[in-house]
C-alpha positions as CSV (number, residue, x, y, z in Angstrom):
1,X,-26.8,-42.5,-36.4
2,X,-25.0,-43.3,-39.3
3,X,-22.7,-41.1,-40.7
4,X,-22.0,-40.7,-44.4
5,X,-18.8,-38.8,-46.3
6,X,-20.1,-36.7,-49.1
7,X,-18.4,-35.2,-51.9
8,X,-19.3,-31.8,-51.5
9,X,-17.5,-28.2,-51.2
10,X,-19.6,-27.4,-48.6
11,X,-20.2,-30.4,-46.7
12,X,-17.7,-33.1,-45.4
13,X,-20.7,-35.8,-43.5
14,X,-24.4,-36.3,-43.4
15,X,-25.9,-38.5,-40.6
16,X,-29.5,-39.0,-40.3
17,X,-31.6,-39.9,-37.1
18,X,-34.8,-41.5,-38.8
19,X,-36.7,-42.4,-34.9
20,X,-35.9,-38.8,-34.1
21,X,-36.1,-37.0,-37.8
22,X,-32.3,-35.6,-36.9
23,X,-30.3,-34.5,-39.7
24,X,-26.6,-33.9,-39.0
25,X,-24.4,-32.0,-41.0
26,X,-20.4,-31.3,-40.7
27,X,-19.2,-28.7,-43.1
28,X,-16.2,-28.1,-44.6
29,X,-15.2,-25.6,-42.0
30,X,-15.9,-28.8,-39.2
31,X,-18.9,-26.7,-38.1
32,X,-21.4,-29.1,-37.0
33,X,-25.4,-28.5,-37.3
34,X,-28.2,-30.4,-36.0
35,X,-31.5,-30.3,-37.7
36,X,-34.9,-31.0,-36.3
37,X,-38.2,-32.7,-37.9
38,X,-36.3,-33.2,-41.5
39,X,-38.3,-35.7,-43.0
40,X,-36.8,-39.2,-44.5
41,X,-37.2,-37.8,-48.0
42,X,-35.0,-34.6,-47.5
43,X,-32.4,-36.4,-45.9
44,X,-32.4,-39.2,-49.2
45,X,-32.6,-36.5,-51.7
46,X,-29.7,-34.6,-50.5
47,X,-27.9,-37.5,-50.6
48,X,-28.6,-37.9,-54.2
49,X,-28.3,-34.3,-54.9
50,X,-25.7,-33.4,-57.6
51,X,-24.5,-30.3,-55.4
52,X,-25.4,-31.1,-51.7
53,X,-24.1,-27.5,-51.2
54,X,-27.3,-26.3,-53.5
55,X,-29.6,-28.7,-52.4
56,X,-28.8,-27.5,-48.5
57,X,-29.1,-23.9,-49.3
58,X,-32.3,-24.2,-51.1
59,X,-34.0,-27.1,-48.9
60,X,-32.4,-27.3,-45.8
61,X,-31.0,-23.8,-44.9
62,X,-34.2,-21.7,-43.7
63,X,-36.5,-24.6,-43.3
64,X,-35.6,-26.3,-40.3
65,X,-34.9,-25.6,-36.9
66,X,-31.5,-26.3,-36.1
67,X,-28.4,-25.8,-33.3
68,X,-24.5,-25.6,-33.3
69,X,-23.4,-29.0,-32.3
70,X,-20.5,-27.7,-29.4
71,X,-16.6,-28.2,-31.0
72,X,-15.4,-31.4,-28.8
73,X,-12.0,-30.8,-30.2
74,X,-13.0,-32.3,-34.0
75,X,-13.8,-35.4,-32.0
76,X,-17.2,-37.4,-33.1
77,X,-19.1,-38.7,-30.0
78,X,-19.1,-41.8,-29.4
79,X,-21.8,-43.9,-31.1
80,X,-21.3,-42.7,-34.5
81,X,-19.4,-44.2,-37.1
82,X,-18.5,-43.1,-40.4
83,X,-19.9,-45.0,-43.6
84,X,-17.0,-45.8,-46.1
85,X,-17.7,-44.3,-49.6
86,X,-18.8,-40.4,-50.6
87,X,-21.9,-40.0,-52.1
């Protein structure tokens, strides 16, 4: 899983599980959500949204099943890496 920075004011990374349709997202706050069954498509488009904030609220939010990733002191697990540039 690949993780990507974002320029956002509500979120800090996307990642993106294709095999597993897994959509990560850390907010601003460091809160950490996993999504289930997101399709490809949603994961692309909110990468391209113009406010990934929006774009989460209206797509995202109330759609999918998701859990609270547990707080492992701010630290990523191992086997993700950050991508370089914001989108």
């Amino acid at each position: 899983m690949l993780v990507t920075a974002v320029e956002s004011t509500t979120l800090r990374t996307v990642a993106y599980d294709e095999a597993r349709e897994v959509l990560q997202l850390e907010f601003c706050n460091r809160a950490i959500y996993q999504y289930f069954d997101v399709p490809a498509a949603v994961h692309e488009a909110l990468l391209d949204a113009q406010s990934k904030g929006g774009y989460f609220n209206r797509f995202i939010r109330r759609d999918f099943r998701y859990c609270q990733v547990p707080d492992f002191d701010q630290q990523r697990p191992s086997g993700f890496a950050v991508a370089g540039r914001p989108r």
